[in-house]
N, C-alpha and C positions, 0 to 999 in steps of 0.2 A: 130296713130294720133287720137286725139280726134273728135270725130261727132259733130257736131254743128248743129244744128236744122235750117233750114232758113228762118221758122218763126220765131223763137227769132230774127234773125238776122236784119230781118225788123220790128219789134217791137223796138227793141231799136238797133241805130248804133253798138253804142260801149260804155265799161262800161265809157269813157270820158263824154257822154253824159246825165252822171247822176249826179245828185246833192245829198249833204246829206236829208234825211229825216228830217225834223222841230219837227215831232208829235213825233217820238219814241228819236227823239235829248232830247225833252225835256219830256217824261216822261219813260223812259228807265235810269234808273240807270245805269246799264251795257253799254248800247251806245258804250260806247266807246273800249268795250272790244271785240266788236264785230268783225267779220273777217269786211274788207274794204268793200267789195262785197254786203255785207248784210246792210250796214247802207244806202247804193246808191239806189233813184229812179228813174226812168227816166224823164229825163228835160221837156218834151215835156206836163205833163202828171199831174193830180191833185195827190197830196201828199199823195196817199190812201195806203193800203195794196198791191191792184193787182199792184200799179206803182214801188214795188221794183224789181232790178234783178234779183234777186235771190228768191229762194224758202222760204229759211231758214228766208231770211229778211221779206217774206208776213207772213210766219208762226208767227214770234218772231210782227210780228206789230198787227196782228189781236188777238192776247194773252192780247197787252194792250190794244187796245179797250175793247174788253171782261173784260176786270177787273177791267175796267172805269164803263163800266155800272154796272155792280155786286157791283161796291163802291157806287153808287146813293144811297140818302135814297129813298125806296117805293115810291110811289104814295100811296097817300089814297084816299079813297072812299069819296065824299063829303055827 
């Protein structure tokens, strides 16, 4: 039998109680190739990287952040 953490377990019910992610819905080209698990964050919880289930899904969120800002132009010095 699988181990289950019981602090996951109180952190999020159950994966029912996730919604899809908005941010990586819409700048995740792949989205939708994703395993289910990983496009899900917890209901309860702002739509950030730490509020997905899964590992895979904070990893693949904080990637587009990250290349959100890397596509910014500079700042310049005034």
């Amino acid at each position: 039998m699988e181990h289950i953490d019981p602090a996951l377990i109180h952190r999020f019910d159950t994966p029912r109680s996730g919604r899809l992610c908005e941010f990586c819905r819409e700048f995740d080209a792949k989205f939708p190739e994703r395993h289910p698990l990983d496009q899900l964050v917890a209901r309860n919880r702002k739509p950030n990287a730490s509020a997905h289930l899964t590992e895979d899904g904070y990893v693949r969120h904080r990637m587009l952040e990250l290349r959100r800002i890397a596509s910014r132009a500079p700042l310049t010095a005034a």
